[in-house]
C-alpha positions in Angstrom: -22.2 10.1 3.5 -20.6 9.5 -0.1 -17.9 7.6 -1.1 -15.1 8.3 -3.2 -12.3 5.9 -4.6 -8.7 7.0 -4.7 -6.3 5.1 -7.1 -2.2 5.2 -6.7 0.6 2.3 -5.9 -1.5 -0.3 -7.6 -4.4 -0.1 -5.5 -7.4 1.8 -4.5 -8.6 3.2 -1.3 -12.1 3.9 -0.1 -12.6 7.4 1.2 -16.2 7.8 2.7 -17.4 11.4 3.5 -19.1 12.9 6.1 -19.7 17.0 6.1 -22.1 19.6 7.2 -20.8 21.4 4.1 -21.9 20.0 0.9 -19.0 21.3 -1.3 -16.8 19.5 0.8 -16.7 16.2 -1.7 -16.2 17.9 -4.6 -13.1 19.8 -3.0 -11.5 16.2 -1.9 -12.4 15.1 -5.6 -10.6 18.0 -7.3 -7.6 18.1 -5.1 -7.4 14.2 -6.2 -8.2 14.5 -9.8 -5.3 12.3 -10.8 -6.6 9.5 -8.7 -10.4 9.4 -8.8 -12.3 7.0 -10.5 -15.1 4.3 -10.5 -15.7 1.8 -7.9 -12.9 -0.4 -7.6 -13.5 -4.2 -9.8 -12.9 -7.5 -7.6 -9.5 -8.2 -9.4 -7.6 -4.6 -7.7 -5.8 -4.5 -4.4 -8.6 -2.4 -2.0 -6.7 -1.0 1.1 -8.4 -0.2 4.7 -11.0 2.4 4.3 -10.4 6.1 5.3 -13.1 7.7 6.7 -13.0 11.3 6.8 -15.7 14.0 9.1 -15.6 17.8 8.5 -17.6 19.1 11.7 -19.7 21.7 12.6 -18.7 24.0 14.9 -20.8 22.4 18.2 -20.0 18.6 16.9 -17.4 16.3 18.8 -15.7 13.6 17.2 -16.9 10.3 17.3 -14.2 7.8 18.6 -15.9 5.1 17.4 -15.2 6.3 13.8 -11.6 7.2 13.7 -10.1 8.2 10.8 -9.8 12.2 9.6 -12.5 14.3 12.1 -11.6 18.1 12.5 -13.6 21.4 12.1 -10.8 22.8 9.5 -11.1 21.6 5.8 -7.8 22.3 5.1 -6.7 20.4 8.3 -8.5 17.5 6.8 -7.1 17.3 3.8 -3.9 17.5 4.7 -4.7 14.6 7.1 -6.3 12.7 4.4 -3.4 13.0 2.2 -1.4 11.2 5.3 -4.0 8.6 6.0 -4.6 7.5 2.3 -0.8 7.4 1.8 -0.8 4.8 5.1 -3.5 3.1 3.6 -1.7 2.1 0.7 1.6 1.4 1.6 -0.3 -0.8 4.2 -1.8 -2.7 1.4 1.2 -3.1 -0.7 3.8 -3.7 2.0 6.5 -7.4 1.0 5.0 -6.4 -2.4 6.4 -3.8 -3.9 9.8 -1.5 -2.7 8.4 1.8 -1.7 10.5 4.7 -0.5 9.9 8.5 0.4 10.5 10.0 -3.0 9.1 12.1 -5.9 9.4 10.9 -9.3 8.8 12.6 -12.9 8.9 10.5 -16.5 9.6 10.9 -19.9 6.2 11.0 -21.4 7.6 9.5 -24.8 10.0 6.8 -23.4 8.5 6.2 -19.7 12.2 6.3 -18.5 11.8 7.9 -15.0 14.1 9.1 -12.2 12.9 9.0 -8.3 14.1 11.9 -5.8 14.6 10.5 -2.5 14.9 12.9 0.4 13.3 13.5 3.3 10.1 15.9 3.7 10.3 19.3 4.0 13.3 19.9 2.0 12.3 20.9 -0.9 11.3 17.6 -2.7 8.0 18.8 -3.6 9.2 22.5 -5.0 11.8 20.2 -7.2 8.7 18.1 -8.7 6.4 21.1 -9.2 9.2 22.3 -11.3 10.0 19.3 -13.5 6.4 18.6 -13.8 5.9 20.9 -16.8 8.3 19.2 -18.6 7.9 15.6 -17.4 4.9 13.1 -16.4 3.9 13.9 -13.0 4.2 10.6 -10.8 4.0 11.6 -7.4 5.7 13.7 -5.0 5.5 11.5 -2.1 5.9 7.5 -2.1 7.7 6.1 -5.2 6.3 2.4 -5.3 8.4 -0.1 -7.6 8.5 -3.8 -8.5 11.9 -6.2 -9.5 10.7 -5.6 -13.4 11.6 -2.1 -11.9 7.6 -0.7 -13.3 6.7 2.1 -11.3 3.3 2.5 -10.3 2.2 6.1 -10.2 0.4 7.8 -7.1 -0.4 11.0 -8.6 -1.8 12.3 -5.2 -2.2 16.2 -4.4 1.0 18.1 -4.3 1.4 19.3 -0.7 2.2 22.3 -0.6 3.8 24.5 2.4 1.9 28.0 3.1 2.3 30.3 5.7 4.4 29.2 9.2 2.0 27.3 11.3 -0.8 26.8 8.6 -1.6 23.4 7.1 -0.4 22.3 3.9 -2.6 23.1 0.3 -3.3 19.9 -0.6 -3.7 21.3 -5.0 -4.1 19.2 -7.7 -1.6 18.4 -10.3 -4.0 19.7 -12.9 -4.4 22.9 -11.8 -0.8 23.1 -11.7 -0.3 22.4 -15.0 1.9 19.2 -14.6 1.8 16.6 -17.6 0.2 13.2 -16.7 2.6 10.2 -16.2 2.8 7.7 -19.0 1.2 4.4 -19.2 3.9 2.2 -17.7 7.1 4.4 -16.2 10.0 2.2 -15.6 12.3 3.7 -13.1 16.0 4.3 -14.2 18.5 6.0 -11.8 17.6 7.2 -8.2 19.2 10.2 -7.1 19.2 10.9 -3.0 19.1 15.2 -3.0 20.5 17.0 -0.7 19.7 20.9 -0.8 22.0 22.8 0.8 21.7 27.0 1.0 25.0 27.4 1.7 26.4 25.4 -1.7 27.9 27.5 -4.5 28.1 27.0 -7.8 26.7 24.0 -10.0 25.4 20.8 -8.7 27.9 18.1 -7.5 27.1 14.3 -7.9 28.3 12.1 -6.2 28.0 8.2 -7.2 27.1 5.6 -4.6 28.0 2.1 -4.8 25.2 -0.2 -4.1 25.8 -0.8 -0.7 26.3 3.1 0.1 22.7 3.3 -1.7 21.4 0.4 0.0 22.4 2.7 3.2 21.5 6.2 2.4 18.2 4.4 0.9 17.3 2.1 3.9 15.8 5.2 6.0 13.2 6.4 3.2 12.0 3.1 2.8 8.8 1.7 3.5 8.3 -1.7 5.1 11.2 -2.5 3.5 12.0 -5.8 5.7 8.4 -7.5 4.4 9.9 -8.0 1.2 11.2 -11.6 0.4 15.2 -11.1 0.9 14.7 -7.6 1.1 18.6 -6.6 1.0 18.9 -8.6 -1.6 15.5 -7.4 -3.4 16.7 -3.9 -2.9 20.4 -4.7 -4.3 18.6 -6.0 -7.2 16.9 -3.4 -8.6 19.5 -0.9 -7.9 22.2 -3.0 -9.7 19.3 -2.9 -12.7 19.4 1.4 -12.5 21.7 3.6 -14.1 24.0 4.6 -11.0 22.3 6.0 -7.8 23.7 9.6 -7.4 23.9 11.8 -4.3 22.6 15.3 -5.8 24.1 18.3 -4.0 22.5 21.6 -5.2 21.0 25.2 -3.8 18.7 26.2 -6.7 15.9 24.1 -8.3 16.5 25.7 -11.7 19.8 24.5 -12.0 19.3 20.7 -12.1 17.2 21.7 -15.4 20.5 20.5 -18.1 20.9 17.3 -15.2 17.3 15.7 -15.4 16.8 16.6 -19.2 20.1 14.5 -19.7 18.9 11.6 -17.1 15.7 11.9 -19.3 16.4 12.1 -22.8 19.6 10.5 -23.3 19.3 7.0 -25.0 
């Protein structure tokens, strides 16, 4: 069995390994290039460990383990990605605002903007995109603090395949997407909404901070943990550039929208 450390939302998570297949660690490690590293130091936040099992084909899973145990690699690490995401936000829950969203950065500035919607509609697709362009800093859980810092989880993009197959858990890196700066700071929040029957160029529509507070309160992780959590979350919204509902078909056309979110002083 080896272990492997995964970093992301200011904290690090033990996965240990277990496979028949002896490529199977190395897989794991390049689908998380972005988050492996060395062994934890005393000072970081260490979550629950995730233990993971890739089984032969006349094992049986032992229910004294738990964690990930399945015959299908790609089954695992699509189930990895899930349990290493609980992991964290377990570990940083009444400490930092987290919420279902992607986020990209300006690599020069760290100014970044957080997608929030929920998955499977298109959230991922719109991050691959900007990611050429901007500092990849997750696609998944955007975790903030009241200085509004963003800490980056630069976890595999999961990406759909064929109906009924698992997600490809791939790498930013072979993707091509530009690493996230040193310390993003998080400047408007915009809650998509993709619709295939819209026409025409995006339409925004600004939300006061209570209608954010609302629209937000759904994508949010253990949001109530937080010391005075409305008024935590009302906070760092009132802090943002205004939170924007982001009605659009086509991924390319919110191209001349981010690049003014991102490059405007």
């Amino acid at each position: 069995m080896g272990r492997v450390w995964l970093s992301g939302l200011a904290s690090w998570t033990p996965v240990d390994v277990a496979s028949h297949d002896p490529e199977l660690q190395g897989t794991l490690e390049r689908a998380w290039s972005r988050c492996v590293g060395p062994t934890a130091d005393s000072s970081a936040v260490i979550t629950d460990p995730v233990p993971v099992r890739l089984l032969g084909p006349a094992e049986r899973a032992d229910t004294d383990l738990g964690g990930v145990q399945t015959v299908n690699p790609e089954i695992l690490l699509q189930r990895l990605t899930q349990e290493v995401t609980y992991a964290k936000i377990r570990a940083q829950a009444g400490k930092l605002y987290m919420f279902h969203a992607g986020a990209v950065a300006n690599v020069d500035t760290g100014d970044a903007v957080a997608f929030v919607a929920p998955g499977g509609t298109g959230k991922t697709t719109l991050i691959r995109s900007l990611g050429s362009r901007y500092g990849y800093l997750t696609d998944e859980t955007v975790g903030v603090d009241v200085s509004r810092r963003i800490y980056p989880y630069p976890k595999p993009l999961s990406t759909r395949g064929e109906k009924g197959a698992p997600k490809a858990e791939i790498s930013p890196d072979d993707l091509g997407l530009l690493p996230a700066p040193e310390a993003p700071v998080l400047r408007r929040v915009v809650l998509l909404n993709r619709d295939q029957h819209h026409h025409g160029r995006p339409t925004i529509q600004p939300l006061d901070t209570v209608q954010a507070i609302m629209a937000l309160a759904p994508e949010s992780s253990s949001l109530s943990l937080l010391p005075r959590p409305l008024h935590t979350l009302a906070g760092i919204l009132d802090s943002l550039d205004h939170t924007v509902r982001l009605t659009y078909r086509e991924v390319a056309s919110l191209d001349a929208l981010v690049d003014d979110w991102l490059t405007r002083p």
